[in-house]
Each structure stands twice: as structure tokens, then as C-alpha cells.
C-alpha positions as CSV (number, residue, x, y, z in Angstrom):
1,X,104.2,129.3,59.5
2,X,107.5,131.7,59.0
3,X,106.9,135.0,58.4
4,X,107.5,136.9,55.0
5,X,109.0,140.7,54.0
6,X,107.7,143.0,51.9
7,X,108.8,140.9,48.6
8,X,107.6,137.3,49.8
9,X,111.0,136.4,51.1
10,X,112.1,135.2,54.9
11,X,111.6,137.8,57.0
12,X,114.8,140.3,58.2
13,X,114.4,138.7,61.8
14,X,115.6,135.3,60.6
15,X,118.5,135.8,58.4
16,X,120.8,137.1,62.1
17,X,120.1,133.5,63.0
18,X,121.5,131.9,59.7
19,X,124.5,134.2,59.9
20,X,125.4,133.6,63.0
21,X,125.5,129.7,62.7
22,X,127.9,130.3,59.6
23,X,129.9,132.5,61.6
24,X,130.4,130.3,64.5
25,X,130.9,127.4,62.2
26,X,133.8,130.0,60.2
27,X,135.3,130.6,63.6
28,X,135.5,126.6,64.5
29,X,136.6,126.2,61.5
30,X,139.6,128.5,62.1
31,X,140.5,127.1,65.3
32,X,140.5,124.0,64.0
33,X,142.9,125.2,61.3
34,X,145.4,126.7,64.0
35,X,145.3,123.5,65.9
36,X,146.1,121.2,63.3
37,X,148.3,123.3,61.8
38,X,150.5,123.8,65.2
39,X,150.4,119.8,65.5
40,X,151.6,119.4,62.2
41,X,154.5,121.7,62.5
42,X,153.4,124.0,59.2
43,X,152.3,127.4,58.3
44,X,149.7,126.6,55.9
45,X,147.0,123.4,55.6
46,X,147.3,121.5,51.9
47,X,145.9,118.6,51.1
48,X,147.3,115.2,51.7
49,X,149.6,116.7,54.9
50,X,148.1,113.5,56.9
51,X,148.5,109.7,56.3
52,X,147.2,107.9,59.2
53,X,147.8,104.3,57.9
54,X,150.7,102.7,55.7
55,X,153.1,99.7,55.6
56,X,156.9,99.4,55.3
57,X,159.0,95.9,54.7
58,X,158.7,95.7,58.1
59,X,155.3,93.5,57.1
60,X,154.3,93.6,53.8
61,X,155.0,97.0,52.5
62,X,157.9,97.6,49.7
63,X,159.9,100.2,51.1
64,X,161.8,100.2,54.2
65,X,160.2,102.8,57.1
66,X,163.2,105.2,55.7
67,X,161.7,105.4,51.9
68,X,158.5,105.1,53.1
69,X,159.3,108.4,55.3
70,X,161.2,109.5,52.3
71,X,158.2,109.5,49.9
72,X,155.8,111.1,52.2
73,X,157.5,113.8,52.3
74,X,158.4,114.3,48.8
75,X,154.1,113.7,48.3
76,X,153.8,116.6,51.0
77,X,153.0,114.3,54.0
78,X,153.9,116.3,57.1
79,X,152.1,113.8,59.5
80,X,152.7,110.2,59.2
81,X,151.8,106.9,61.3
82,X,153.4,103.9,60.5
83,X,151.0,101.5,61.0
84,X,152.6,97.9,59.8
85,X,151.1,94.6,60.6
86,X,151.5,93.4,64.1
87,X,154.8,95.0,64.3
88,X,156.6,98.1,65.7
89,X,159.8,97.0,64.5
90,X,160.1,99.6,62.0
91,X,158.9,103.2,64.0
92,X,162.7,103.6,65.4
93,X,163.8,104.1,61.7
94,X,161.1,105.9,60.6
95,X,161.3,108.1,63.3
96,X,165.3,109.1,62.8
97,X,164.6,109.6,59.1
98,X,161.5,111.9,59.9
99,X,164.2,114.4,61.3
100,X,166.0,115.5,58.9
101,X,162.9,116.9,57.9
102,X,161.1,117.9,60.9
103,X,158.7,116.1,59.9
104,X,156.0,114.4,62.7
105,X,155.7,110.4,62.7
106,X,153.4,108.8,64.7
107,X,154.2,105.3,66.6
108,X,151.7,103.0,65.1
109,X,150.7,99.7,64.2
110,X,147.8,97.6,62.8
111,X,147.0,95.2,65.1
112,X,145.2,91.5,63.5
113,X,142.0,90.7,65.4
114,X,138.9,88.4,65.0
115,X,135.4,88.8,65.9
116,X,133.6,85.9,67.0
117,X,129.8,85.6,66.8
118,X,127.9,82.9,68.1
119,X,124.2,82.5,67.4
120,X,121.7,79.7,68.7
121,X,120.5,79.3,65.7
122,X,121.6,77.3,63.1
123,X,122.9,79.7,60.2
124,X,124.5,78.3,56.9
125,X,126.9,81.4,56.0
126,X,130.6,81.0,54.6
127,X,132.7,81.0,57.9
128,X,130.2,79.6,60.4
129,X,131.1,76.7,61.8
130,X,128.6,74.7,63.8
131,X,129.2,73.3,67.2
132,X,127.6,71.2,70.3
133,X,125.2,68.4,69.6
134,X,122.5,68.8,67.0
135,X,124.1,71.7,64.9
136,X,122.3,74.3,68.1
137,X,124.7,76.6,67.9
138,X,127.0,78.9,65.3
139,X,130.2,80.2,65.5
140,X,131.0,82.9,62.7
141,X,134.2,84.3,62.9
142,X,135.2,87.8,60.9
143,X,138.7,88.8,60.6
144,X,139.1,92.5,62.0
145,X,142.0,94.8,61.4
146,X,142.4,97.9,64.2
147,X,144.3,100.7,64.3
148,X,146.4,101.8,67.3
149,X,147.9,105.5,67.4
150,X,150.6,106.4,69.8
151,X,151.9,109.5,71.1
152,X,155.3,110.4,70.3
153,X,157.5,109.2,73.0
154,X,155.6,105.3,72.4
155,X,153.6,103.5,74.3
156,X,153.2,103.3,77.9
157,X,154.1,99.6,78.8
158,X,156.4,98.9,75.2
159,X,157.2,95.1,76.8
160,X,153.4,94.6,77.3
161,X,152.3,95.4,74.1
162,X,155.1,93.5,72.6
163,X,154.6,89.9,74.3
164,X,150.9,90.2,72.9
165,X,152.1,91.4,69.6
166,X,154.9,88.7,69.5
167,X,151.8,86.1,69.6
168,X,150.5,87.1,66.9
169,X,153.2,87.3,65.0
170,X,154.0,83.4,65.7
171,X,150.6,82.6,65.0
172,X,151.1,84.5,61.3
173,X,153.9,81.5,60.8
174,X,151.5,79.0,61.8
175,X,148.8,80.9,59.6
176,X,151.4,80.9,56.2
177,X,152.0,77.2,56.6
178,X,148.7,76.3,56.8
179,X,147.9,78.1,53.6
180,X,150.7,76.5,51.9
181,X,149.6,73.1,52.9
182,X,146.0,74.0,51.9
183,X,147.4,74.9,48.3
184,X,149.2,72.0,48.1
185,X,146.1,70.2,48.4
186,X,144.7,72.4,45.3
187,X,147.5,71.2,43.3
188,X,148.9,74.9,43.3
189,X,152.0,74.2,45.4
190,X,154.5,76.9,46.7
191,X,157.8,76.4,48.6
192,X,157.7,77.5,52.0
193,X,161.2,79.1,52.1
194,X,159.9,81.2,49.2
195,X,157.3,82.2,51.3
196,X,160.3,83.2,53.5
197,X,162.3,84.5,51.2
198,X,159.4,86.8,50.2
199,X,158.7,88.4,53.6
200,X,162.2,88.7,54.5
201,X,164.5,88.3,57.5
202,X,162.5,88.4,60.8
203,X,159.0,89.5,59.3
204,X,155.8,87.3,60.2
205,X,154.6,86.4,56.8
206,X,151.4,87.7,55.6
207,X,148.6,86.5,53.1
208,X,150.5,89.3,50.5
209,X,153.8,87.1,51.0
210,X,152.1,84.0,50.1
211,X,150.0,85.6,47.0
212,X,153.6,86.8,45.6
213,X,154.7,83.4,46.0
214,X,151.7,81.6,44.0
215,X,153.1,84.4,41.4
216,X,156.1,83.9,41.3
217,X,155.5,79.5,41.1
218,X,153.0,80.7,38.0
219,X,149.9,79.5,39.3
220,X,148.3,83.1,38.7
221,X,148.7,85.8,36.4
222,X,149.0,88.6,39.2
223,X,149.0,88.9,42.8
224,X,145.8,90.7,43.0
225,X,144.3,86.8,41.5
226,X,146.1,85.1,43.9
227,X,143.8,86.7,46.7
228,X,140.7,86.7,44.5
229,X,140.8,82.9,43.2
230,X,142.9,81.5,46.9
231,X,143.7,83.5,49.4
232,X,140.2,85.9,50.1
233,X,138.6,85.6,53.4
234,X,137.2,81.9,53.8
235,X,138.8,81.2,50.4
236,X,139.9,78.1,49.4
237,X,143.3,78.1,50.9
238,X,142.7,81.0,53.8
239,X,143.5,80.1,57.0
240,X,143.0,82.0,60.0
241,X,146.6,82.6,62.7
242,X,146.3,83.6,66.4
243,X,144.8,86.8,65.8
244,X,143.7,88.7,69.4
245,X,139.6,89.0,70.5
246,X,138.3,92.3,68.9
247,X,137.5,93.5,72.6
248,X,141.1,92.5,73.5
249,X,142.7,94.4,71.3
250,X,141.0,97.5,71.8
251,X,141.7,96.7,75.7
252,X,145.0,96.6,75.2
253,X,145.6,99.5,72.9
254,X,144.0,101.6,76.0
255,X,146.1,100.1,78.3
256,X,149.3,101.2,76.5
257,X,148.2,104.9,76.0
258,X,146.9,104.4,72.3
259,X,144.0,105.4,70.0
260,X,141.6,102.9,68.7
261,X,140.6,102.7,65.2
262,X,139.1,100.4,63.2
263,X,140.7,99.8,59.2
264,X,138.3,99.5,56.6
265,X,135.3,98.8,57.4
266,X,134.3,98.6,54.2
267,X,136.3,95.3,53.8
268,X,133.6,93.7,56.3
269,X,131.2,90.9,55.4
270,X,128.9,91.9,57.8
271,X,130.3,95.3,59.4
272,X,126.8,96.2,61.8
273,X,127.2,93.5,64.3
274,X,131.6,94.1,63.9
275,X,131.0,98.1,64.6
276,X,128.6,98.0,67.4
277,X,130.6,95.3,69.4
278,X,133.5,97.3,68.9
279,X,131.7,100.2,70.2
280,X,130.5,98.8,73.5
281,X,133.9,97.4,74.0
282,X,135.0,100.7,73.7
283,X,136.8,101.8,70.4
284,X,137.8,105.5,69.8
285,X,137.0,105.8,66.4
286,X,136.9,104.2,62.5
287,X,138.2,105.3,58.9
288,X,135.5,106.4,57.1
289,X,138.0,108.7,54.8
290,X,139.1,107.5,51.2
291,X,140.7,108.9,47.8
292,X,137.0,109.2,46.7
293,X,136.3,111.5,50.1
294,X,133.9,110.3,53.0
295,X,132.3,107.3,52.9
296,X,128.9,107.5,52.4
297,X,127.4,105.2,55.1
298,X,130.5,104.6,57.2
299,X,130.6,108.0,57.5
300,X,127.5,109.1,58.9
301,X,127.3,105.9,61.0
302,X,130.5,106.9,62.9
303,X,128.9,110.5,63.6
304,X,126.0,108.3,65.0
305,X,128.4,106.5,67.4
306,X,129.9,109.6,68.1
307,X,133.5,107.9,67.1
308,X,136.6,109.9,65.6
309,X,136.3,109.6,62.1
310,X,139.8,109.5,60.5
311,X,141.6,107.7,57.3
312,X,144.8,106.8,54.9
313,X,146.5,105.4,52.0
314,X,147.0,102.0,53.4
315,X,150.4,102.4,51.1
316,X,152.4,99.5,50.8
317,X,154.2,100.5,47.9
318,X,153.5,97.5,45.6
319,X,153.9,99.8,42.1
320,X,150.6,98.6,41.5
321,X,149.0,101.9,39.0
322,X,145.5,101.5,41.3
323,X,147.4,102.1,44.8
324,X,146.4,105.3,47.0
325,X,149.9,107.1,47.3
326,X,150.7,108.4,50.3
327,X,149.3,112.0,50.9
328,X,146.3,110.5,49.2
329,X,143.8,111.1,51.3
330,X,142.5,114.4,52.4
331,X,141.5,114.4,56.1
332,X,139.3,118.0,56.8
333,X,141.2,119.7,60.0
334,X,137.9,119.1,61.8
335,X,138.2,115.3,61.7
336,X,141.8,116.1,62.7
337,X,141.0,118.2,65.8
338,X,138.3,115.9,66.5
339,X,141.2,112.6,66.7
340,X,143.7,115.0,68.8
341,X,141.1,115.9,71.3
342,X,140.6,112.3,71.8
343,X,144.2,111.2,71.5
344,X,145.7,113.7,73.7
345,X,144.8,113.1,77.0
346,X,145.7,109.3,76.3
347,X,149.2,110.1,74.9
348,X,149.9,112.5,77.8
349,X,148.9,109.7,80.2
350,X,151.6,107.9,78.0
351,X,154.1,110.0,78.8
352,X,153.4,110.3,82.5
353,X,153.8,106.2,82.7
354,X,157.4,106.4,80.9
355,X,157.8,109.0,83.6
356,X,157.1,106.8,86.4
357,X,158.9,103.7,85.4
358,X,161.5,106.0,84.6
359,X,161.6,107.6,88.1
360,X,161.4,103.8,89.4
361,X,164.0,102.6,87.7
362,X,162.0,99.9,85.8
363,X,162.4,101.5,82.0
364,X,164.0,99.5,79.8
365,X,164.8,99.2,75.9
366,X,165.0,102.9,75.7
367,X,168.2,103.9,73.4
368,X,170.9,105.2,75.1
369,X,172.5,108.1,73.5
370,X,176.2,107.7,75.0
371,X,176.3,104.2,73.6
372,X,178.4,103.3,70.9
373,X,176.3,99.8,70.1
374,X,174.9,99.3,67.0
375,X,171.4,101.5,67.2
376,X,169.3,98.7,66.0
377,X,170.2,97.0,69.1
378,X,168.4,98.8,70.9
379,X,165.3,99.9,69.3
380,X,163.2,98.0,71.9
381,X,161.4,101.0,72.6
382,X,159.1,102.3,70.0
383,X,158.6,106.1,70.7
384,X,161.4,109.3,70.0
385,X,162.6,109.4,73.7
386,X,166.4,108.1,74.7
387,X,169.0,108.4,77.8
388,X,171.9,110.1,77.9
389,X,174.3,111.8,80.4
390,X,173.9,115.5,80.2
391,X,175.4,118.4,81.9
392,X,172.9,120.1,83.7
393,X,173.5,124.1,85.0
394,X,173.4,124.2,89.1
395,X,174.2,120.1,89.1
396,X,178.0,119.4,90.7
397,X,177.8,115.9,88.2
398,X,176.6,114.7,84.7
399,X,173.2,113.6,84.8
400,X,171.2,110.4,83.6
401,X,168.7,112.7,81.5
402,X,165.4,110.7,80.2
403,X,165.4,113.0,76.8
404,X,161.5,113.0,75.5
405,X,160.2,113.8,72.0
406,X,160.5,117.7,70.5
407,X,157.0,116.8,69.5
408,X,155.4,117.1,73.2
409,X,152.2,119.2,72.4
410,X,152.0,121.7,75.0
411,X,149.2,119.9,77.0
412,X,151.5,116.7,77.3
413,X,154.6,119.2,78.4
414,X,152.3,120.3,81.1
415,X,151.6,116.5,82.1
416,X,155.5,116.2,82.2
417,X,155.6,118.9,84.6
418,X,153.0,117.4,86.7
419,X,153.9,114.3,86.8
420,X,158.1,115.5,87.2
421,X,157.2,117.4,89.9
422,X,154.9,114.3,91.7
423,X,157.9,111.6,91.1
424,X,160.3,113.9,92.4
425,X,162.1,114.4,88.7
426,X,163.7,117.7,87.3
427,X,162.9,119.4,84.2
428,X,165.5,120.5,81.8
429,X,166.0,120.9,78.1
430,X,168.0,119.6,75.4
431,X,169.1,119.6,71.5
432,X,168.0,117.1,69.0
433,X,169.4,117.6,66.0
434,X,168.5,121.3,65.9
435,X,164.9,120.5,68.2
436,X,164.4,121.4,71.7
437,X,163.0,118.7,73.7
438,X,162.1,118.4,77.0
439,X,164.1,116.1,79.9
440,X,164.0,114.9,82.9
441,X,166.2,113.2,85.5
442,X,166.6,112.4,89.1
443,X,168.6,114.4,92.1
């Protein structure tokens, strides 16, 4: 039993205890401020200076990346990833319309997944499907969205990443076509060049493009019905594409230098058995933040599995009144800090792959400065770095210079050194547009 002072209170000795957990929380607190604040590239935290997670026409956002840069900013957004479906295609714009207004953009993308469950049981549930003799056995499968996060000069291995994104995006036409056939069937019929039309030039259509195109035919009174009388998950006309293995994808966001997130979990049928496979397969963390704040039991379950616990708009700029704008989410600097510690040593491992195919001579789809080809050419590459001969003080010729992002955070500038030094690379600066930004080349 505690003891009590003089006037029944808690006694003197127990209150230095109390104030010292405040204070050390105060002073993490403030750290965490600094840190976030130098990442960001500002002087003072606001609310809504991150958006982790938004969409440009590049899948089935509104806006190209440009006005979706565009309107961040204007909203206060200081830190943006661009995070469209199965696509990077639109990061090289996004990231040459962030600087104008040294403003931070994060390489991302939302990468389409499935979960697959099988039980020995037999288990009637929408989605399962039964196989092998006598009905033994169930398959459910559970459409999974997850996040990946790059560092600012891209991913390590841009051409591996891209052949698995590229079958997914193949399987999204197989996916569209199958929903159109399935409304056909429902006597709700859409024209598949419509369906094109819709998504636009080069962009895997998406259940959002098909919904617009029941609209549009007048078989519902708004998008939003399309999904909720056809299109849902296991809906009459939902079909499912070539979407990646859940443990896949999170493989292969590691093995290109990313950070692991998973979208929505709230969207989940049945999130436990999704969220604890995820974990053992190794996923970095899971939104959990939303306009109306934390979630209540996604939140507290991610501090169980000790994941980083992060969050966005989701914007895709539909005009819809009930869409999250981006810069509507506040994300506390401690769920910040908490994501860099964790993305850091990833991205700077990043960076110190570029180096090495770079000092091998095996990096390609990087932009090229001196070239006078159209840009869009050559956005292969989907981070700010980009070649360029430079003169460099003490060299007798102009150099090929590998020019990386301005946005290096100190711990990935001393990784550059590092691995520079290891690969037999020099060190130099340059200007972009007004930024310094570290470069290397070979001698």
C-alpha cells in the first residue's frame, strides 16, 4: 500500500518519479519534433505536412502527379508519397514539380496483392472456393493492398520491380474484361473501349474505371453504387486479376530497398489471419491513422506487433464532398520518427545498390541530363537521381557524374561515402535548380 503526506495525498517521494517520466517523454517528444521537422525540410510542425498515400491519372486518380503535387502544397503538404496502383509511371513528374517548391516526394506505389487461406475444413464463406475430392479442403482468397515507400533516389533494382509490376498490370486488363463480361451477363452491359477510354492512354484499368463506365451507360445513379450493387469484393460482377502472393510482395518491396505497409486494414473481411501472416512474412508496418485520428483497434494491435504505424488521404481526387483531401491526415512526429527509423537504413542500402551498378556499369533508365530527348523518354528510373557530364575541380576532363537526390538524409550521405569510397567512386557536389546534391563518378 502507497504511502500518504500529511493531507492524505501521495507521498512527496513519488511525484520525482511521475515527473521525470513526463520529462523524458517532453524531451522525446522534442527530438522527435527536430527530426521530422529536418526530414521535412521546415521550421515549424502543422498539421497535415504528411500524406503518405494518394493517386494521380496515372491509375485511377483525377489529377495528373503535377496537380496532385500542386494541391498538396497549396493544402500545406510538405511530405508526399505517390503511391498509385501498380505503377511508378507517374513519380518522375511528381518529383520535377515538387521542386519548384522544395517540397519532399516520396517514390511510392500501392502494390495489388491476395492472401490465400486454405483450411481442411469445409467452410461456406463468400470467396471460398472448395477443392479436391469430397469438398476437404477451402481456399479463401482476400484481396490485399500494400504499401511500398522508397527513398528518394528510387529503388534499388527499378527493372526488377518493374517486370513484377508490369504483371500485374496485364493481369488488371484481363481483370476489367472479365468484369465486363460478368456485367454483360447481368444485363448491365458497358463497352470495353469506354472502359479504355475512362482509364486513359497506357493505364491498367481498375475496378474505379469500370464503376465510371456503368455510370456513364446509366445503369447506376453514382459511382459509389456501382461498387456497392456490382463491383464490391466477391460481388456480382468482381473478378480477381494477377495480383502478387501477400508474402511476395512484401519480399519484393525488401528486395528493392522499400518500406512495407499495409493500406486499410479496415477494408478487410477478415483482417486477424491477413495481419498476422503479413507479419511473419515480414511487413514493416500498417495505417492505422485516419481523418477521425487513430484507429481504435488497428491501432493498438500494430503497437502489439511492434509495426510502424503510419497513414493518408488515399486522394484520388474524384470531387466527391466525402473525400479526405490531401493534408488530411494528421500523423504525430512520433509515428513519423518511428517510420524513418525503420525506413532509413533500407533507403540508404538503396542508395548504395544504385552506387554499385553504377560503378559497374550496369545502371540503366536513369535520365541523362545532357540529353536533348523528350524527358518522358526516359523516366525509366523512378527516383530524383540523373547523369550528366560535369566539370569537376583537379579533373583534366568532363566527367560522367551519377547526380543523387538534394534529399540524401545525412545518414544516407554517409552510406554514399562509404560505399564511394569501397567502389572506388569520387564524391563531388552539384546544383539542382537552387539544391545541392551529392555526386559521384569514376577516375
Amino acid at each position: 500500500m502507497g504511502r500518504t503526506g500529511k493531507n492524505g495525498g501521495a507521498a512527496a517521494s513519488t511525484i520525482p518519479g511521475k515527473k521525470s517520466k513526463k520529462k523524458r517523454h517532453t524531451k522525446m517528444k522534442k527530438s522527435a519534433d527536430e527530426e521530422v521537422m529536418k526530414f521535412a525540410g521546415v521550421d515549424n510542425l502543422s498539421s497535415g505536412l504528411f500524406d503518405l498515400h494518394c493517386h494521380s491519372i496515372c491509375s485511377d486518380g483525377h489529377l495528373s502527379p503535377e496537380l496532385v503535387v500542386d494541391r498538396a502544397y497549396r493544402n500545406g503538404v510538405r511530405v508526399m508519397a505517390l503511391t498509385d496502383h501498380d505503377t511508378m509511371a507517374g513519380v518522375p513528374d511528381a518529383l520535377r514539380a515538387a521542386r519548384k517548391y522544395g517540397m519532399r516526394v516520396i517514390p511510392g506505389i500501392e502494390i495489388s496483392a491476395k492472401y490465400v487461406q486454405r483450411q481442411d475444413a469445409v467452410t461456406k464463406c463468400l470467396g471460398c472456393r472448395q477443392t479436391g475430392r469430397g469438398g476437404a479442403v477451402t481456399v479463401r482468397e482476400e484481396p490485399v493492398h500494400i504499401l511500398a515507400y522508397y527513398g528518394c533516389c528510387g529503388p534499388s533494382n527499378c527493372e526488377q520491380l518493374e517486370q513484377k509490376l508490369l504483371e500485374v498490370r496485364e493481369g488488371r486488363y484481363d481483370r476489367a474484361k472479365e468484369m465486363v463480361r460478368k456485367l454483360a451477363l447481368l444485363h448491365k452491359p458497358v463497352k470495353w473501349e469506354d472502359v479504355l477510354r475512362i482509364a486513359g492512354e497506357g493505364v491498367a484499368p481498375g475496378r474505379p474505371h469500370v464503376a465510371r463506365a456503368l455510370y456513364e451507360a446509366g445503369h447506376v445513379d453514382s459511382v459509389g453504387q456501382a461498387f456497392t450493387k456490382y463491383l464490391h469484393n466477391n460481388g456480382p460482377a468482381y473478378a480477381t486479376g494477377a495480383e502478387l502472393p501477400t508474402a511476395e510482395v512484401v519480399q519484393l518491396i525488401k528486395e528493392t530497398g522499400g518500406v512495407s505497409v499495409l493500406a486499410h486494414p479496415w477494408t478487410l473481411k477478415d483482417p486477424m489471419p491477413v495481419i498476422e501472416h503479413l507479419v511473419e512474412a515480414g511487413i514493416n508496418g500498417m495505417e492505422v491513422y485516419r481523418t477521425d485520428g487513430r484507429h481504435a483497434a488497428f491501432g493498438p494491435l500494430g503497437e502489439v506487433y511492434k509495426l510502424v504505424r503510419v497513414g493518408g488521404s488515399d486522394f484520388h481526387g474524384s470531387g466527391d464532398p466525402d473525400e479526405t483531401d490531401l493534408g488530411g491526415i494528421d500523423l504525430p512526429s512520433m509515428a513519423v520518427r518511428e517510420f524513418l527509423r525503420v525506413a532509413e537504413p533500407l533507403w540508404s542500402s538503396a542508395v548504395e545498390h544504385i552506387l554499385q551498378h553504377f560503378a559497374e556499369g550496369a545502371l540503366e533508365g536513369v535520365e541523362n541530363d545532357s540529353d536533348q530527348t523528350d524527358a518522358k523518354s526516359l523516366d525509366v528510373w523512378k527516383g530524383d537521381i540523373s547523369l550528366s557530364k560535369i566539370s569537376v575541380p583537379g579533373e583534366v576532363e568532363d566527367v560522367q557524374c551519377l547526380r543523387l537526390s538534394p534529399w540524401l538524409s545525412e545518414v544516407e550521405k554517409e552510406s554514399v561515402e562509404m560505399a564511394a569510397s569501397r567502389l572506388g567512386l569520387k564524391t563531388t557536389t552539384t546544383d539542382v535548380e537552387g539544391h545541392i546534391a551529392l555526386g559521384v563518378y569514376k577516375h
